[in-house]
KOLLUM-830167 format. One line per 4 residues: for each residue x, y, z of C-alpha. Coordinates in nm, 4 decimals, always signed. Layout:
% KOLLUM-830167
X,Y,Z | ... $
***
This chain:
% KOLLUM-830167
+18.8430,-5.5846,+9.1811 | +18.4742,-5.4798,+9.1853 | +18.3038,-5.8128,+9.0566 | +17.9574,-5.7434,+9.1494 $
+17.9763,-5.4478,+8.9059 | +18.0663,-5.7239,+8.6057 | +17.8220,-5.9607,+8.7111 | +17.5530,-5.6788,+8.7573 $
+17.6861,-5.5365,+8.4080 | +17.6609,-5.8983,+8.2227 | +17.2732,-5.9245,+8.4128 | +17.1829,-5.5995,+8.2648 $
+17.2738,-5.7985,+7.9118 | +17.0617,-6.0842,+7.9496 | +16.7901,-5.8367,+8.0903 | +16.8067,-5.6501,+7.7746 $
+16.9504,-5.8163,+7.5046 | +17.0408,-6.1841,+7.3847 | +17.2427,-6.3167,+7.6077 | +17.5716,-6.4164,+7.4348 $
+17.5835,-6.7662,+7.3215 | +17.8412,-6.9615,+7.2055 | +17.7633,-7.2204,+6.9381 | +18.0579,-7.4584,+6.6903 $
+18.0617,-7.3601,+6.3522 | +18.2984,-7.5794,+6.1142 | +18.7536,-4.5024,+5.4061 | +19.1177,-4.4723,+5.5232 $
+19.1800,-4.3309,+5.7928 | +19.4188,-4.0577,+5.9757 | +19.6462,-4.1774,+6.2441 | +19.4303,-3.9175,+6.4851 $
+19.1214,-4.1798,+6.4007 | +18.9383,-3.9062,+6.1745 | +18.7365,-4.0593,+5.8991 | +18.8481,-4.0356,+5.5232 $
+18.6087,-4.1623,+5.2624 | +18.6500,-4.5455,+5.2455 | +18.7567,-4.7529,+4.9264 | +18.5779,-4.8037,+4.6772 $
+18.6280,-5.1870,+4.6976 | +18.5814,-5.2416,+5.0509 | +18.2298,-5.3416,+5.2141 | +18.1786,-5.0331,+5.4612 $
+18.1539,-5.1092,+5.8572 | +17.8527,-5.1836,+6.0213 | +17.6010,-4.8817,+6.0726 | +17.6690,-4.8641,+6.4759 $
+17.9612,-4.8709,+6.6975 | +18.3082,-4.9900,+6.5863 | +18.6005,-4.8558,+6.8147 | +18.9044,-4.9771,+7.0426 $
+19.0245,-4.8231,+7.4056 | +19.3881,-4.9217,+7.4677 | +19.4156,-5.0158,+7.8146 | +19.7732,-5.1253,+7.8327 $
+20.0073,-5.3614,+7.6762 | +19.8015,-5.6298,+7.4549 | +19.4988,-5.5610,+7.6762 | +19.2191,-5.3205,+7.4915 $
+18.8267,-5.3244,+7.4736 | +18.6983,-5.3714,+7.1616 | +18.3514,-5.2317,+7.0252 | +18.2337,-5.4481,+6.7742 $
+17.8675,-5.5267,+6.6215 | +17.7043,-5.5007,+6.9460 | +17.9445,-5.6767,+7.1861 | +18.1936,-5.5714,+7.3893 $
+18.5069,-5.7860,+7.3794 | +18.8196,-5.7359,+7.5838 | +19.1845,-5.8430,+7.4715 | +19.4179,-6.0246,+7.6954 $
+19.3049,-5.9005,+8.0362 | +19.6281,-5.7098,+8.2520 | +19.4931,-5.5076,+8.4978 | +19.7759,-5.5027,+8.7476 $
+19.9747,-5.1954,+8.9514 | +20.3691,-5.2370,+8.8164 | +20.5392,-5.5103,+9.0176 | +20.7764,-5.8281,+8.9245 $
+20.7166,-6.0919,+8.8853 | +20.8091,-6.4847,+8.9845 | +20.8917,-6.5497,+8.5716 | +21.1166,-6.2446,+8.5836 $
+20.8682,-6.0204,+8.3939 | +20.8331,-5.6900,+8.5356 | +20.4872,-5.4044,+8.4497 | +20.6820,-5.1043,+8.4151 $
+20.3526,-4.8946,+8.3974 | +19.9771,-4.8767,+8.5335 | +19.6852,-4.9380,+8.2816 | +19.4967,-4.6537,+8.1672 $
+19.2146,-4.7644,+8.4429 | +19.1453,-5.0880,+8.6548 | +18.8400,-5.3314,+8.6051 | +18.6023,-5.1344,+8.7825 $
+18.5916,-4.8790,+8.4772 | +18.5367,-5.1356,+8.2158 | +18.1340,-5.1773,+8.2242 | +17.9643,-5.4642,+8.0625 $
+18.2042,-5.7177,+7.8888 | +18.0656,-5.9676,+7.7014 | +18.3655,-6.1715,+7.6119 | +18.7084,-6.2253,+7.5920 $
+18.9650,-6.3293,+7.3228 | +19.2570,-6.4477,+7.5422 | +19.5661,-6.4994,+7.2934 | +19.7241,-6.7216,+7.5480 $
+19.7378,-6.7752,+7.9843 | +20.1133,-6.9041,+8.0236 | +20.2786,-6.5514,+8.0314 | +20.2194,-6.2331,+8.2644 $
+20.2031,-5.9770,+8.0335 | +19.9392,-6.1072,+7.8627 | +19.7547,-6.2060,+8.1492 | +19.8669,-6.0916,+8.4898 $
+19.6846,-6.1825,+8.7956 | +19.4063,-5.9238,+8.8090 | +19.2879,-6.0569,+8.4838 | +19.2968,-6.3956,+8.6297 $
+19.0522,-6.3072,+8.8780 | +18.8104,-6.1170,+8.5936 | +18.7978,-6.4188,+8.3684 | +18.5888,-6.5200,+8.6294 $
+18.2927,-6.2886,+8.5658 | +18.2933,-6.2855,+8.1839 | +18.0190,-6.4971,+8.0636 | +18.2423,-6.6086,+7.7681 $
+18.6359,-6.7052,+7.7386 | +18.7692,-6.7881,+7.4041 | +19.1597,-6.9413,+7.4111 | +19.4103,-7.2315,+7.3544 $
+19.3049,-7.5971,+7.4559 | +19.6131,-7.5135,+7.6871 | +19.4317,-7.2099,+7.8732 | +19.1624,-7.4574,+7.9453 $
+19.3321,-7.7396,+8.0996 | +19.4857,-7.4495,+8.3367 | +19.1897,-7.2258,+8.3949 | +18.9525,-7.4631,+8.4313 $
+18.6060,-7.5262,+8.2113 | +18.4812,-7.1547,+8.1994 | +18.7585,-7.1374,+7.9369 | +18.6708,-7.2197,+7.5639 $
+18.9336,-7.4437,+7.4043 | +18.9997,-7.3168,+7.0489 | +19.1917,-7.5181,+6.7857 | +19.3456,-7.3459,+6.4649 $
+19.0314,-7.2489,+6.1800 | +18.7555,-7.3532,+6.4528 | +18.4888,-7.1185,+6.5020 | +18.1944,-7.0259,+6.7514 $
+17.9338,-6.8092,+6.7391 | +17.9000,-6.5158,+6.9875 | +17.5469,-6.3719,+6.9948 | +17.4827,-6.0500,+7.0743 $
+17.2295,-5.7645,+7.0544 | +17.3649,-5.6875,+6.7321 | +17.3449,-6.0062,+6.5692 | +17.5963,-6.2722,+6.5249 $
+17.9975,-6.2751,+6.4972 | +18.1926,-6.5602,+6.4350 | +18.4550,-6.5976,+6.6001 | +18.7674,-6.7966,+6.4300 $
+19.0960,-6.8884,+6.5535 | +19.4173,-6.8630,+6.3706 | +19.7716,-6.9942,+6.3746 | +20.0029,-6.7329,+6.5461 $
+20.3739,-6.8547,+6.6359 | +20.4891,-6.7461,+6.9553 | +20.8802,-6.7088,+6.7619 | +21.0811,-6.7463,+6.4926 $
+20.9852,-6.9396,+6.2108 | +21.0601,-7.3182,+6.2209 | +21.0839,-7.3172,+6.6184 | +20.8695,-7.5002,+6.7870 $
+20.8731,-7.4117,+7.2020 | +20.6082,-7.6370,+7.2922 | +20.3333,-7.5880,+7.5591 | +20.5521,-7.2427,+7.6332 $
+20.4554,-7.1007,+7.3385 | +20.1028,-7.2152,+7.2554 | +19.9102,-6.8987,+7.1493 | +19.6502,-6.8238,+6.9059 $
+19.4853,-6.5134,+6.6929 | +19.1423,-6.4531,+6.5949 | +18.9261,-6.3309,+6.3418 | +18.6051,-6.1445,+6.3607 $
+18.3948,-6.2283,+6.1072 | +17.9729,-6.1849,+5.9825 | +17.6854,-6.0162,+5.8427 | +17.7351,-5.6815,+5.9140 $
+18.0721,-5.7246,+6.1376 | +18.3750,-5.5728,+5.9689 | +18.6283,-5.8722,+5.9456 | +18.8881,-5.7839,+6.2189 $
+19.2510,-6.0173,+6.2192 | +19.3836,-6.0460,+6.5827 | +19.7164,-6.1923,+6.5643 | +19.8242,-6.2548,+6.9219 $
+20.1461,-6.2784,+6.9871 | +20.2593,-6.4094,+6.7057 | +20.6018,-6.3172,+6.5255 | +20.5935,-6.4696,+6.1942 $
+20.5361,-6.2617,+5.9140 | +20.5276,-6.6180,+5.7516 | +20.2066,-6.6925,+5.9704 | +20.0765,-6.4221,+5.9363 $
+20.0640,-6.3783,+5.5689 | +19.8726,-6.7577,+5.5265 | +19.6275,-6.6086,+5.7624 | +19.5330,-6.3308,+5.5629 $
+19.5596,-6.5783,+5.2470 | +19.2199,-6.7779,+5.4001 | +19.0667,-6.4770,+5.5585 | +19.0689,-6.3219,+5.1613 $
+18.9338,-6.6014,+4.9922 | +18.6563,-6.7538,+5.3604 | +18.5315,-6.3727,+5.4579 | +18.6686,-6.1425,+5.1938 $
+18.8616,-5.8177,+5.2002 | +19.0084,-5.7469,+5.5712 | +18.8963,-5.4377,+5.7037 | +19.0945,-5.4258,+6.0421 $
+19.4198,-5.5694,+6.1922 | +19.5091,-5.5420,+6.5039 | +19.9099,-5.6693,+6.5348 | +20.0533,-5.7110,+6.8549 $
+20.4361,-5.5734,+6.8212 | +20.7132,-5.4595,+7.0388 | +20.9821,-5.7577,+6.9176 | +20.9075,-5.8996,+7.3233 $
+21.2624,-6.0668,+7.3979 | +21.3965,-6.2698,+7.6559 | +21.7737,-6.3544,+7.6879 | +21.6502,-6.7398,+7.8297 $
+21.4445,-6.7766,+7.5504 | +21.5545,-6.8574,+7.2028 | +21.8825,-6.6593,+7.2567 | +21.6732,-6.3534,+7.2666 $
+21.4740,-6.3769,+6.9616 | +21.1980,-6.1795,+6.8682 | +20.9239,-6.3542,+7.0258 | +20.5811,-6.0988,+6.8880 $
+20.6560,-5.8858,+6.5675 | +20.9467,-5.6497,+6.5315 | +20.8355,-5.2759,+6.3872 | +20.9386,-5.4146,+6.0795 $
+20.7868,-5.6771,+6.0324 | +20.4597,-5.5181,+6.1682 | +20.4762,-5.2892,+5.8637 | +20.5149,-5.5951,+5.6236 $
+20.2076,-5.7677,+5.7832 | +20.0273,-5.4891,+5.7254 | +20.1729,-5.4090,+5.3935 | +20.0460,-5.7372,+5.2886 $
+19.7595,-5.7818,+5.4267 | +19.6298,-5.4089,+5.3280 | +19.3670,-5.4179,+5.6040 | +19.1593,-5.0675,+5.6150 $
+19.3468,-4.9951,+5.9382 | +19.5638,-5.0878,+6.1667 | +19.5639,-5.0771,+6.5563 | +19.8787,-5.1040,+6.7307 $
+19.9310,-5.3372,+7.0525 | +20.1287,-5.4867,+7.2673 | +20.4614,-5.1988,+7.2576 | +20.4189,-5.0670,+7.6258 $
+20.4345,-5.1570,+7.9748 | +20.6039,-5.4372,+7.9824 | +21.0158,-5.4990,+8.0202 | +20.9942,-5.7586,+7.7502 $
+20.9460,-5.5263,+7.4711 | +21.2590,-5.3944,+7.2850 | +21.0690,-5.2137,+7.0783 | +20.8110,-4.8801,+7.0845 $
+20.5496,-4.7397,+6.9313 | +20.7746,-4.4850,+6.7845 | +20.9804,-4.7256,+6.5968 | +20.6500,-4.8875,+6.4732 $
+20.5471,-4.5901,+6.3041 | +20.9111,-4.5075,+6.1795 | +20.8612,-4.8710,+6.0030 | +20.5184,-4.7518,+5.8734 $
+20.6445,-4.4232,+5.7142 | +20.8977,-4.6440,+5.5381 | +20.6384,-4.8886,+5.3641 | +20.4356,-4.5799,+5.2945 $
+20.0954,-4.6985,+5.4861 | +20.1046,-4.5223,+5.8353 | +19.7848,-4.3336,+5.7486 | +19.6837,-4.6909,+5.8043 $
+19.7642,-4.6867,+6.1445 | +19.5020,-4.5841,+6.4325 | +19.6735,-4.3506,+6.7038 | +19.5633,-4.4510,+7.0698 $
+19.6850,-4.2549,+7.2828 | +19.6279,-4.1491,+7.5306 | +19.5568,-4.4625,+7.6726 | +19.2164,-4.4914,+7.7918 $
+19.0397,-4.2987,+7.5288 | +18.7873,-4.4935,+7.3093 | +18.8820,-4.4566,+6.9154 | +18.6354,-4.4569,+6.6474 $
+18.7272,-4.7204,+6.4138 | +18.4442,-4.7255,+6.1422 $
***
């Protein structure tokens, strides 16, 4: 862990930019990433950068309207773990290659693969952590509690995203698993910032679908969706049930939501996941939209999304 490079990186920030500030507030494209015009009734992206790096698992940094947000943090070598999880693979590179991070969306703490105990240690030197009033009680005050369709503002040198949390359901429908299964998504949202759904580890198509419902009608036509699959099961949980979105039901979020694209997480690394990336883009070709989604291997490599 090299965490006088983040600090330095987040003091080069304030030196140079606004510092990030958190404030309450109530074309198509190839699977390669290669532009296509965009639709004629969607507002383009922002003039600047707008891409993703896959890391590993959930965890990716995202490029978006000046900041640079990072998802779900899991930095560590493969090992097992106490809860039985096991890292099957390495990430694509460790903290010290990230650079300046300016905040992260942390879907929820309780669970190792989506955030293992490097990323514990690199919450530390983010200026800004946005999660579930769970995360906070257990990670102390640097930790932004975040209830379902609250918002804060995350200033940056490109201007202002809001930042909104969403339900996600850590299950099947009509199960409720407690503090276990607290998680939330986000949306990205502003003047100039394309509108971006983050569902966490949610499994509900259900859920999903009333999120995209408000996100139409509050911040207009989604532009980008980024679904965290791979069906994760568990034989002590919920007999085994899906507990993040099968392939399937991936495709039918996107289907319905008809974001501009889609970027797959969450199918790698991990012993939890029953299912690939392959079978997510089998489900794809079968609703007819996997020109939606937004290749990313190999991991490591940053993707143009605009």
């Amino acid at each position: 862990m090299n965490r006088p490079f983040l600090r330095a990186a987040s003091a080069a920030v304030v030196a140079s930019a606004s510092v990030p500030l958190l404030a309450g507030c109530g074309g198509e494209a190839t699977a390669d990433g290669a532009k296509t015009s965009p639709s004629a009734d969607r507002p383009s992206p922002v003039a600047g950068a707008f891409t993703v790096t896959h890391v590993g698992g959930p965890t990716a940094i995202l490029e978006i309207a000046g900041a640079r947000i990072l998802l779900d943090p899991t930095f560590d070598q493969p090992k097992r773990y106490e809860s039985g999880l096991e890292k099957t693979q390495a990430p694509a590179f460790g903290p010290d290659r990230l650079g300046r991070i300016d905040a992260v969306l942390l879907s929820h703490d309780q669970h190792d693969d989506n955030l293992d105990d490097t990323g514990r240690e690199l919450l530390k030197d983010v200026p800004v952590v946005l999660s579930t009033p769970g995360a906070h009680q257990r990670l102390g005050d640097h930790v932004t509690a975040m209830t379902s369709w609250s918002s804060k503002e995350l200033r940056t040198s490109g201007g202002v995203i809001k930042v909104t949390a969403v339900p996600a359901l850590h299950g099947p429908d009509g199960v409720d698993r407690g503090a276990d299964g607290e998680v939330t998504g986000f949306v990205l949202s502003g003047e100039g910032v394309p509108t971006t759904y983050i569902s966490g580890d949610n499994a509900s198509v259900k859920v999903a679908r009333q999120v995209g419902e408000r996100v139409r009608k509050e911040f207009g036509p989604l532009d980008t969706a980024i679904l965290f699959a791979g069906a994760a099961r568990t034989p002590a949980i919920l007999d085994n049930a899906p507990l993040t979105l099968t392939s399937e039901n991936a495709a039918v979020v996107a289907k319905d939501l008809d974001p501009r694209k889609v970027v797959p997480l969450h199918t790698d690394s991990w012993n939890i996941y029953s299912e690939d990336l392959e079978s997510l883009v089998e489900a794809f070709q079968k609703q007819g939209i996997a020109e939606k989604l937004v290749d990313l291997r190999p991991r490591g490599t940053e993707k143009d999304l605009s």
